[in-house]
C-alpha positions in Angstrom: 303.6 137.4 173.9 300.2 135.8 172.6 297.0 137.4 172.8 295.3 134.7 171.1 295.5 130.8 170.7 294.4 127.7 169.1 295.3 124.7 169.1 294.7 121.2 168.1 296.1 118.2 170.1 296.4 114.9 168.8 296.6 111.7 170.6 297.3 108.2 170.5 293.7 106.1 168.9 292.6 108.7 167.3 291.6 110.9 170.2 291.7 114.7 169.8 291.6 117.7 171.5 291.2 121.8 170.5 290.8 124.7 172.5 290.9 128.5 171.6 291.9 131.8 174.4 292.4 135.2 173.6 292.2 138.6 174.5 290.9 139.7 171.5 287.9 138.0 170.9 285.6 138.6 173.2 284.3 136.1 175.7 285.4 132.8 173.7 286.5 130.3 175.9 285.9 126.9 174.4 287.4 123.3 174.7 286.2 120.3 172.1 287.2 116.6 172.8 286.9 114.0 170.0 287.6 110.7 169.7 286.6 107.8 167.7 283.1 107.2 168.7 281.7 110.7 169.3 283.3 114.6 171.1 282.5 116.6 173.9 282.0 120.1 174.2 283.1 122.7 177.0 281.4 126.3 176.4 283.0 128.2 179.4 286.0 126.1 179.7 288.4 128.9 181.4 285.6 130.9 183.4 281.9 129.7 184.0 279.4 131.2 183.1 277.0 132.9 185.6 274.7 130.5 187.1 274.5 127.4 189.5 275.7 124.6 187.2 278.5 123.8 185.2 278.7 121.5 182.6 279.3 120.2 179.0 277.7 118.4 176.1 279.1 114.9 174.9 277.6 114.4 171.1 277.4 110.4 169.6 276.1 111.6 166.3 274.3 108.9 164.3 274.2 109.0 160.6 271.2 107.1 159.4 270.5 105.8 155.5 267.3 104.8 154.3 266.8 104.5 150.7 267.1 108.3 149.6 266.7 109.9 153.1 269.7 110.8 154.7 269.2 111.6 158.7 272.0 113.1 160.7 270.8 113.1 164.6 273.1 114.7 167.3 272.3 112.1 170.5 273.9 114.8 172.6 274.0 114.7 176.2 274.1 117.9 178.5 276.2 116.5 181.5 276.3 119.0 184.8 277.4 119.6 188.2 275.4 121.9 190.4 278.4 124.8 190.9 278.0 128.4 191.9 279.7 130.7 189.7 280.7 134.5 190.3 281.3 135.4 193.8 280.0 132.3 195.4 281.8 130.9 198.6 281.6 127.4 196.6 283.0 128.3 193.3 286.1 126.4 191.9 288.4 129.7 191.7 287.2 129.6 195.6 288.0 126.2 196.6 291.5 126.2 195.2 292.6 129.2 197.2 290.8 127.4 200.0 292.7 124.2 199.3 296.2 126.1 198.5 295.7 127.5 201.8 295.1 124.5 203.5 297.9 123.1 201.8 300.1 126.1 203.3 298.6 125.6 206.7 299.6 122.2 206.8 302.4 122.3 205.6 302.1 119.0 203.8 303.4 119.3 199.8 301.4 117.6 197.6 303.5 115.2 195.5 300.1 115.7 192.4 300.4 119.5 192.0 303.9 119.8 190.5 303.6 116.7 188.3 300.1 118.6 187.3 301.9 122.2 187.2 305.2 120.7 184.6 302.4 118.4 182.2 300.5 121.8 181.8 303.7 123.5 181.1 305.4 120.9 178.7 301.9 120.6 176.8 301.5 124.8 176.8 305.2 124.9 175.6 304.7 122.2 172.8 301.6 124.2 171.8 304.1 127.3 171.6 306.8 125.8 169.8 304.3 124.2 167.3 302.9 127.8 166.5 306.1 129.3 166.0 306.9 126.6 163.4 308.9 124.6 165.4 306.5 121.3 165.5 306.3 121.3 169.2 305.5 117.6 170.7 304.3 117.0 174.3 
């Protein structure tokens, strides 16, 4: 059983992903998204961190030549949702027992959940494969 990941997903037009999980290290819990014309960044991307936003950064670096000065500027954004963290009645660990519940009460399926549950799977399995030198592919 892992107690630590990483992983690097690659997609049609260049478009990438990575993300590191573990047990081991502590408290690192990070998602990048990259692409062609700039990446994002997701600090607390399993478990937010305390406060009342969320959020991540999406970078369109610009490299800039001038004669012999060279000039590397981020043009990063901070992007946010105002979210609760820890405890909160609004939190997003919160809402889905509130809307798994709901869905119970109901007892309406919802035709998204298990298309959502088996890409998660297929993509977590690939990721698996791929690390135990099997080339896993999504």
């Amino acid at each position: 059983m892992p107690t630590a990941f990483s992983a690097e997903l690659l997609f049609d037009e260049g478009v990438s992903a990575g993300f590191y999980c573990s047990f081991l290290a502590e408290n690192q819990q990070w998602a990048n998204v990259g692409g062609t014309r700039g990446y994002l960044q997701v600090p607390d991307f399993v478990l937010p961190f305390q406060g009342g936003e969320i959020g991540f950064e999406v970078y369109n670096s610009a490299f800039e030549v001038r004669g012999c000065d060279f000039e590397m500027r981020p043009n990063r954004r901070w992007i946010s949702v105002a979210e609760h963290s820890h405890s909160h009645p609004t939190t997003q660990e919160a809402n889905l027992f509130r809307n798994f519940a709901g869905r119970v009460r109901s007892g309406k399926l919802s035709t998204e959940w298990p298309e959502w549950a088996l890409k998660t799977q297929q993509v977590m399995d690939a990721c698996l494969d791929s690390a135990r030198g099997a080339g896993g592919s999504a």
